[in-house]
VOMAR-759148 format. One record per residue (C-alpha): residue in one letter; x, y, z. Coordinates in steps of 0.02 Angstrom, whole numbers, plus 50000, padded with zeros to 5 digits. Layout:
AXYZ...
This chain:
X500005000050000X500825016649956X501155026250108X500565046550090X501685060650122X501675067450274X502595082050329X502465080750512X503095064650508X504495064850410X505315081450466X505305079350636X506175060350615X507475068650490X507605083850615X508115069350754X509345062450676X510345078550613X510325083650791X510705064250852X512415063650731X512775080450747X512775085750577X512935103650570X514355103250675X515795112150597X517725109150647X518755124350636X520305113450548X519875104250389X520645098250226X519195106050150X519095122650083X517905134250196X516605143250189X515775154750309X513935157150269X513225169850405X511435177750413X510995194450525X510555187050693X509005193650762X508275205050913X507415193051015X505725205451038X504275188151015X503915176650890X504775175350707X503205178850563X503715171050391X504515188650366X505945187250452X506065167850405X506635172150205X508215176750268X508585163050367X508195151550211X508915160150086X510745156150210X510135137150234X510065135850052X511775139950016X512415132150164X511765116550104X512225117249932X514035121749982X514115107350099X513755097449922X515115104649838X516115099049985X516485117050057X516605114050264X515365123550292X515325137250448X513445141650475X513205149650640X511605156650733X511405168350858X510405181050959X510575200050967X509975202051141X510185216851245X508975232151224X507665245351256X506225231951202X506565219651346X506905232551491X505135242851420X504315227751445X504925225951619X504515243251668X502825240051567X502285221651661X503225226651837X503385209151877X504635203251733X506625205651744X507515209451554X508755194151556X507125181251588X505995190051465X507475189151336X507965171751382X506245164951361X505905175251171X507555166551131X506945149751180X505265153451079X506405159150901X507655145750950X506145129750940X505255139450755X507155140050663X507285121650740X505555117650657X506185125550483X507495113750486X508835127950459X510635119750485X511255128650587X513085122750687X512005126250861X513485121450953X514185140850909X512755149250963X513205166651051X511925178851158X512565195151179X511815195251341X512655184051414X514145186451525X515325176551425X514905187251262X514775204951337X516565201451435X517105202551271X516185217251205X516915227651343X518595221051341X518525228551140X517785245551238X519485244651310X520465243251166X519705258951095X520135266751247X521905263951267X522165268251102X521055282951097X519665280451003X518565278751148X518455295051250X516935306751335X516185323551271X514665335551293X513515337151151X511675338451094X510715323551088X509215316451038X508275314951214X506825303451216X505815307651400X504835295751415X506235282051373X507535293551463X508755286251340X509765295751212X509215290151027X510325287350875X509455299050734X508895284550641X507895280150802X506975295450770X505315296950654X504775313350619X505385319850787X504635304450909X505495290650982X505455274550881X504835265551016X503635274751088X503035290250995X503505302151136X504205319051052X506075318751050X507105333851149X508885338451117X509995338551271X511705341551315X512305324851398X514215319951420X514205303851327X515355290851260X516095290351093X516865278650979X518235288350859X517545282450686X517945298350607X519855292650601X519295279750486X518165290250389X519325288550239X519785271150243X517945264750264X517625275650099X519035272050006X518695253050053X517065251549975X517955249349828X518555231849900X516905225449886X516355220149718X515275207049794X514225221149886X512435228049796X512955243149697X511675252849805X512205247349968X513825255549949X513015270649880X512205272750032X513735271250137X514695283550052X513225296050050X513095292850248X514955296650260X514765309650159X516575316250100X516655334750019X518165344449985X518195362650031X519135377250128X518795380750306X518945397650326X519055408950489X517935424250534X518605437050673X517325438650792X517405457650833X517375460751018X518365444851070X520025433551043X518895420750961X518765415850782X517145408250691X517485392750603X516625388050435X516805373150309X516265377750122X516455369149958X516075386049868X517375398949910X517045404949759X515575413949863X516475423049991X516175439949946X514255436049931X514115433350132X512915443250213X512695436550370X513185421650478X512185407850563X512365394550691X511485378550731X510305381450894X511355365450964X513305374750935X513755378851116X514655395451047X512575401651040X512805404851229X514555412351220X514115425351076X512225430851130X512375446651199X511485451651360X509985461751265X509795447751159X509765434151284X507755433151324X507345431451119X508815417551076X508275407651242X506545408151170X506895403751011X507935390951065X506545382551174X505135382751033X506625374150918X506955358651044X505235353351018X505415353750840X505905338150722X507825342250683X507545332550522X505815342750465X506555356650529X507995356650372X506995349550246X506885362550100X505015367450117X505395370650301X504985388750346X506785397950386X506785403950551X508205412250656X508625427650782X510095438850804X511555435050920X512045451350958X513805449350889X514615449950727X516085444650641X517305450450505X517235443450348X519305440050303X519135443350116X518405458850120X518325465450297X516515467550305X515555465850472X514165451650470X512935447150578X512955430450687X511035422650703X510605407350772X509525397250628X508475384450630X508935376850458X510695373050522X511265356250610X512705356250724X513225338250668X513625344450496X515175354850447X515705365350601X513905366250653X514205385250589X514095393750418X514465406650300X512865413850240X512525418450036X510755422650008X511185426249819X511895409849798X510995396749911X509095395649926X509035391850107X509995408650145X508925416450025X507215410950108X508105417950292X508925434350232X507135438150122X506345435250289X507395443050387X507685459750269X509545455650258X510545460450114X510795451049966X512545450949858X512525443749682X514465436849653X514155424249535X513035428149355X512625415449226X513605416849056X512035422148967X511075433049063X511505447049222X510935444349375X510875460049518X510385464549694X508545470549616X508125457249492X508575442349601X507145431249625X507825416049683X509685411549721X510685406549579X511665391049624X512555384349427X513865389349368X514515408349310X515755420749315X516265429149466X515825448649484X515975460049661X517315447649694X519015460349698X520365449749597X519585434849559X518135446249473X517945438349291X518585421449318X517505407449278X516715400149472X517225383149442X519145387649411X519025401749541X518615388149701X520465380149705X521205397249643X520135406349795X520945392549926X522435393349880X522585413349910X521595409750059X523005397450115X524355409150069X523485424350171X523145412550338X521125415650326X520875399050275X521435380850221X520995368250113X520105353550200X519135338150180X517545337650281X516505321250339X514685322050352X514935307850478X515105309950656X515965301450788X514795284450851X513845289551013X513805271351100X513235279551280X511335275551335X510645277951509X509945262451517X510035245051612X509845231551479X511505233351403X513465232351420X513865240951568X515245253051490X516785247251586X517625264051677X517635269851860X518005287051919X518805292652046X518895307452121X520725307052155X521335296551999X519965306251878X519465292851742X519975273351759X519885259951642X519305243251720X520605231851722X520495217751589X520895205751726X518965212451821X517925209051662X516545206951649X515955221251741X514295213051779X512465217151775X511615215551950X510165206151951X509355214652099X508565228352025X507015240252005X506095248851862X505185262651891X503775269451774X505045284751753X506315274851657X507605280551751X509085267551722X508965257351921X511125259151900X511115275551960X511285274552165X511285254252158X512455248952291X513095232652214X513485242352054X513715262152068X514585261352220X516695252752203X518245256952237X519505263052113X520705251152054X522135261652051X522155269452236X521135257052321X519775275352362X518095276652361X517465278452156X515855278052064X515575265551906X514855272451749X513115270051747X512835272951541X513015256451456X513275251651287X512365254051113X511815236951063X512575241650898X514305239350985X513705220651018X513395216650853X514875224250760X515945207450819X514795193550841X515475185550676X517225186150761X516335175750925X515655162850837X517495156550785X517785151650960X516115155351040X516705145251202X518555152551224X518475160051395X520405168851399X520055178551228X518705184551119X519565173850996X521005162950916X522175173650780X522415162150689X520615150750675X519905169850631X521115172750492X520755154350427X519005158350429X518705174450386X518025188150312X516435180750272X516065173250124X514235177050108X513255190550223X511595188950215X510205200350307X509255215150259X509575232650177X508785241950339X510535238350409X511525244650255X512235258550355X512645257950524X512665237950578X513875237250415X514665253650454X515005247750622X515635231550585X516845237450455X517645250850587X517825237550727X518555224850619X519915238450558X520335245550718X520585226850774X521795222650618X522595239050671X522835234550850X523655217550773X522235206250846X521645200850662X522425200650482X520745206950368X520175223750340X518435217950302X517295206350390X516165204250246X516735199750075X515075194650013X513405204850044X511445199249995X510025208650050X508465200950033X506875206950007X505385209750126X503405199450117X502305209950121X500365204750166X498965215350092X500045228450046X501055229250188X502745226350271X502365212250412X502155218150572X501145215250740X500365230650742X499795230850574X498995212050626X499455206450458X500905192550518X500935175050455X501575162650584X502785150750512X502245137450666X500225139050581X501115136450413X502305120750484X500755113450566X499795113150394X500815110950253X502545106250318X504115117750347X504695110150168X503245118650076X503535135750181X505235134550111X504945130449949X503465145349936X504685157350010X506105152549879X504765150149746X503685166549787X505015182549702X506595184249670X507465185149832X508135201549824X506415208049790X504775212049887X503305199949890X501655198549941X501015181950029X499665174249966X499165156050041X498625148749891X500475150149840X500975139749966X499785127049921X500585125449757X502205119149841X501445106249964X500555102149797X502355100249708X502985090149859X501515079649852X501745076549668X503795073649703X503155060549826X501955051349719X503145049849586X504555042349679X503305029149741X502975024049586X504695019349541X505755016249698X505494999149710X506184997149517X507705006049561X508075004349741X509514989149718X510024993449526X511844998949550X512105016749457X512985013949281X513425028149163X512065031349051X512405024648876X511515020248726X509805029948744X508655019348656X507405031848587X506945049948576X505905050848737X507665044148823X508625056448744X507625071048780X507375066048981X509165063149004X509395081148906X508165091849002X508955082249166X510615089949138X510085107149076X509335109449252X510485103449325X511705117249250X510415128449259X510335127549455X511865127249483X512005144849410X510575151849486X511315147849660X513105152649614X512415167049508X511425179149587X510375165149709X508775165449579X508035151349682X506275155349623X506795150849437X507725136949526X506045130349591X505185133749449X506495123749343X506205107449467X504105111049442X504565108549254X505735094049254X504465083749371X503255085949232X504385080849109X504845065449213X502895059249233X502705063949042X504055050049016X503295037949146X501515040649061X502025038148873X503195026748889X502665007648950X503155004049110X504234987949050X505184997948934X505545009949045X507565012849080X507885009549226X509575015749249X509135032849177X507555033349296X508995030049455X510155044049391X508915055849355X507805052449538X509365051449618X510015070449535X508315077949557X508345076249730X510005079749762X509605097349691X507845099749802X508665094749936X509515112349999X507815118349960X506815105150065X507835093650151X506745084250238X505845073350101X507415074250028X508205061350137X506695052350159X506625047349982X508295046549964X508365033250120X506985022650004X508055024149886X509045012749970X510385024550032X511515022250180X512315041050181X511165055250225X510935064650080X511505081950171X513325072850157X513235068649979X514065078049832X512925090449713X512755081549539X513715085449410X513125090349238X513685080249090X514295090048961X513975076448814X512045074648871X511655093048822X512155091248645X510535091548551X510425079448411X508645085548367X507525101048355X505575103348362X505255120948237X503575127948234X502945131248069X501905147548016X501065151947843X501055171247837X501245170748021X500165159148081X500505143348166X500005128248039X500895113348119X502755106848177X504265095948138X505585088048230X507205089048125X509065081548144X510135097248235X511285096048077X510295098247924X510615111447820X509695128047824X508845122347653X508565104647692X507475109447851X506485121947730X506285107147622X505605095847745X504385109447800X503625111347641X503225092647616X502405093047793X500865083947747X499855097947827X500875111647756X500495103247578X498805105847617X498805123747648X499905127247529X498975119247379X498395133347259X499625146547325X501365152347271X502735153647395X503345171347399X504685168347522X505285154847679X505775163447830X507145153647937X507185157448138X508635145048154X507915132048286X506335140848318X505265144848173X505005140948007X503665155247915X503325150747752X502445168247654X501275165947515X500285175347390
């Protein structure tokens, strides 16, 4: 009696006995060559919807298939674990600590990838949580330190109130907190900073060491470091010792300023407000910290600003200019300061219209004059310079270097390079995270735990109040120490670490996830990495890869590693979208990949996500798509019990002597996928035409078991070709996989056995099928020999005993010849 396919069954046997014999398990030494195959490791915040299960298929897929080429095979999982969801939900429930609500998400995520049948090497598994990760994560705070990268500074941040953390600016949407839509405040906090700025050059210049990165990715990183070449120049401010800092990349505009403005952040607003000025700037200042500082310098943004009080000198011309405080300025860009040039830039032209401040023209188009009265709008191309002493006439592009270069030679100015990116604020005044490890004391000023004292710990004893105040301040078992240098009474830091510090090195930890002396062995890190394939998604294009990048150089720079890069491959995969939009909990639109298990079988959720879009592209769910698969799977299964027994104890022989067409053409169309597939995952990882190309060749396999009697049917073609079939679904859905390879007969698992390879000779085609049109329309076919002559196959067509028929009466005007397509034969 033929047994049906059933899912549940079979995948949680095959499941067993991975885990039993420890497949997965990868050694760091091995005569193979390696591969590390890593996929973003997620926050643990609930359950997993199908959403966030494409990406870890998409890795399991090429895991698998690089096992078959005989790659070993590094394929580590992990969780991402500290963070403001886990400690809100504490404060939120009042009865629930971080670590337990963390630990038991994990254990939910941990039991759905288990059910998917992901192979992962769960033996490496990190939690950045956990003491024996975040040891580690401070000990690299430490490194920075020493070598100073790490230090402390007072600056503006973004202020959430109700989370009484500081946000990153991408945690801020249209001026609320992320998390919990309370308007965002700017506040001067000391905070802790990691030195990326240093590497600002190398991180750009780098980019170009990564042809296996999407074109756009990289694009975005160099926007977000943002490199322009300019002058800074220096303003006298009159009335003190002080000078007034600007970076522009037009000097060609100097003579055009009219006035000078700094960003309501800039702590020189305080130092140059003058005392009858004060009450105005104060106010203006409040009603602009409750503003969105994105919105605020968007270009339709209404230009707002008030006057200082003081002025400064302008160096080329030694005008007197007025400083304002404006709200279209940003103190993380340039020197949070600017030269102002209403003529020339529409943002100073909005402000100085506004604000009834003049307006120089020093730049007019080669075709037409433009002057103080007729100005309508600033003029920002290209011209000749006028009102601009010596360098009047010159043409503005050739003036800029000319301009710096006098500029240099006259000590107003320099030329510099300028980086819109700023130094990486990793401070947060919060509980759930790496306590940053420094003590201060009030004798020895600032002290670096000693690397011997890691990990500074957590306490477990603690509070949360419905303020959100972090419970570190005034704990006793934490605050409260002793300095390690004079024995004296010291405070710890009570600011831990941005979780984006934990995940900028978890690729290093999973080397040597257990070593308890070292983050990691030199030399099994070298051997290992940079990774050979990244996968993950493009929301983290920036910073995560940003981040990682600048650890893993200042690490090769400290000698720890040998790389420059951690990732030498990069996918990002697309999102599923359900009725229009992105996944999500709040949108109540999630698909739950344990519902989708429990009814079709983790190998037709697989198979639907592969099969659905291209990976790198968006796609909507729909359920009767993932029908179709457990349809497919079905089919795969009926079809193999229909012939197993037949096959099961023929030993495999090379093909040979094909008796007939049918033969031919099977053992053809076998190969051609099999090529096929093995460029689609090599290529650009087109598993949906992958999927679609096993869909066709099961077809043609039933075709052949349908037309042709079942006593002539080859047997030795039906074992390679059932045997090669499933050797290619198999990364795809592993599970009935190695159940019908087992049935097959098979003592190895099929996980452990080698991809098939395509057989050059079998793709040769000895004949072609050509459609055949009269004046364009399809009349009737013929299958020719692949070597006949262009006018022997136009001969055969017209004695096609249908194409006689047609044909009688007529006179041929012409035969067209689509060589192995069509034939169209035109007539009168």
């Amino acid at each position: 009696m033929e047994k049906s396919y059933n899912p549940k069954e079979i995948e949680k046997k095959w499941q067993e006995i991975w885990n039993e014999k420890h497949i997965f398990q990868t050694p760091n030494k091995s005569e193979k060559p390696k591969y590390y195959d890593l996929v973003m490791f997620p926050y643990p915040s609930g359950t997993l919807h199908v959403g966030h299960v494409k990406n870890y298929v998409i890795g399991d897929v090429v895991a698998r298939y690089k096992r078959m080429k005989q790659f070993n095979v590094l394929h580590p999982f992990g969780f991402d674990a500290f963070g403001l969801p886990a400690e809100n939900a504490a404060i939120d429930k009042g009865n629930i600590h971080p670590e337990d609500w963390t630990l038991k998400n994990i254990e939910i995520i941990r039991n759905q990838i288990k059910k998917l049948g992901i192979s992962y090497d769960w033996s490496r598994e990190v939690i950045t949580c956990k003491e024996d990760y975040y040891k580690w994560t401070q000990w690299i705070f430490l490194q920075l330190y020493k070598n100073g990268l790490a230090y402390k500074k007072k600056a503006p941040v973004n202020w959430c109130p109700h989370c009484k953390t500081v946000l990153a600016n991408e945690q801020v949407v249209n001026g609320k907190c992320e998390r919990c839509g309370t308007n965002v405040e700017i506040k001067q906090l000391e905070q802790w900073y990691f030195k990326i700025t240093d590497y600002a050059e190398k991180l750009l210049e780098d980019l170009e060491k990564l042809p296996g990165w999407p074109e756009n990715v990289k694009t975005m990183q160099k926007n977000w470091i943002g490199k322009s070449i300019g002058a800074e120049v220096e303003f006298k401010i009159i009335g003190t010792d002080r000078t007034l800092k600007i970076f522009t990349t037009r000097p060609d505009t100097l003579w055009g300023v009219t006035f000078m403005a700094l960003a309501p952040e800039s702590p020189l607003v305080e130092e140059l407000t003058t005392s009858d000025n004060i009450g105005k700037v104060h106010e203006f200042l409040r009603k602009v910290s409750l503003e969105d500082r994105f919105k605020r310098i968007a270009e339709e943004a209404t230009k707002e600003g008030v006057f200082t009080g003081s002025y400064a000198i302008n160096p080329v011309n030694g005008e007197k200019i007025p400083i304002y405080v404006a709200n279209y300025i940003l103190y993380e860009y340039g020197t949070g300061a600017i030269m102002a040039v209403p003529a020339h830039d529409q943002r100073d032209f909005e402000f100085a219209k506004k604000y009834n401040i003049p307006i120089k023209v020093v730049i007019t188009p080669k075709d037409d004059v433009i002057t103080e009265s007729n100005i309508e709008k600033a003029y920002t191309g290209e011209g000749t310079l006028i009102n601009s002493g010596q360098f009047s006439g010159l043409n503005s592009k050739e003036a800029i270097e000319k301009i710096t270069q006098w500029l240099e030679r006259n000590n107003f100015g320099k030329f510099t390079i300028q980086y819109k990116l700023r130094d990486w604020l990793i401070s947060r005044q919060r509980y759930w995270g790496a306590p940053i490890p420094i003590i201060y004391c009030e004798k020895c000023g600032v002290v670096p735990v000693d690397e011997k004292d890691l990990p500074v710990k957590l306490p477990r004893n603690v509070k949360f109040e419905p303020t959100g105040k972090s419970p570190l301040i005034n704990h006793p078992d934490f605050e409260e120490t002793k300095c390690p240098n004079c024995g004296g009474k010291a405070k710890r830091e009570v600011d831990t670490m941005d979780t984006f510090v934990d995940s900028s090195w978890y690729y290093l930890r999973y080397i040597n996830p257990k070593m308890e002396d070292k983050p990691f062995d030199k030399q099994d890190v070298n051997n290992w990495l940079p990774v050979d394939q990244y996968i993950g998604g493009v929301e983290h294009a920036i910073l995560h890869l940003l981040y990682s990048r600048f650890i893993t150089k200042v690490l090769k720079d400290l000698g720890f590693i040998d790389f420059e890069e951690p990732f030498q491959n990069l996918f990002t995969q697309g999102m599923i979208y359900r009725n229009g939009a992105k996944m999500s909990k709040s949108k109540g639109n999630v698909v739950s990949p344990d519902e989708m298990i429990n009814y079709f079988g983790a190998d037709a959720l697989r198979t639907y996500i592969l099969f659905m879009a291209p990976p790198e592209k968006d796609a909507e769910w729909n359920d009767s798509g993932i029908e179709g698969t457990y349809r497919f799977l079905n089919r795969i299964w009926n079809t193999y019990f229909a012939i197993k027994d037949k096959i099961r104890n023929i030993k495999f022989q090379h093909v040979d002597n094909l008796k007939n067409k049918s033969e031919k053409y099977l053992r053809r169309k076998l190969h051609q996928t099999i090529k096929k597939i093995t460029n689609d995952i090599e290529g650009d990882f087109q598993f949906n035409t992958a999927v679609s190309s096993l869909m066709e060749l099961l077809n043609d396999l039933n075709d052949y078991l349908n037309k042709v009697e079942e006593k002539n049917w080859n047997l030795y073609l039906l074992k390679e070709f059932s045997e090669s079939f499933l050797l290619m679904l198999s990364p795809m859905a592993p599970h009935i996989s190695e159940e019908l390879w087992s049935l097959l007969g098979k003592e190895e698992l099929i996980t452990d056995a080698h991809w098939p390879e395509v057989d050059e000779k079998a793709l040769e085609i000895e004949e072609i099928t050509l459609a055949i049109q009269i004046n364009g329309k399809l009349r009737s076919q013929i299958t020719v020999d692949a070597d006949l002559s262009e006018d022997q196959i136009k001969n055969k067509a017209l004695n096609e005993e249908k194409v006689k028929k047609y044909l009688e009466g007529t006179e041929v005007k012409k035969i067209i010849y689509v060589p192995g397509k069509i034939i169209n034969i035109v007539i009168k």
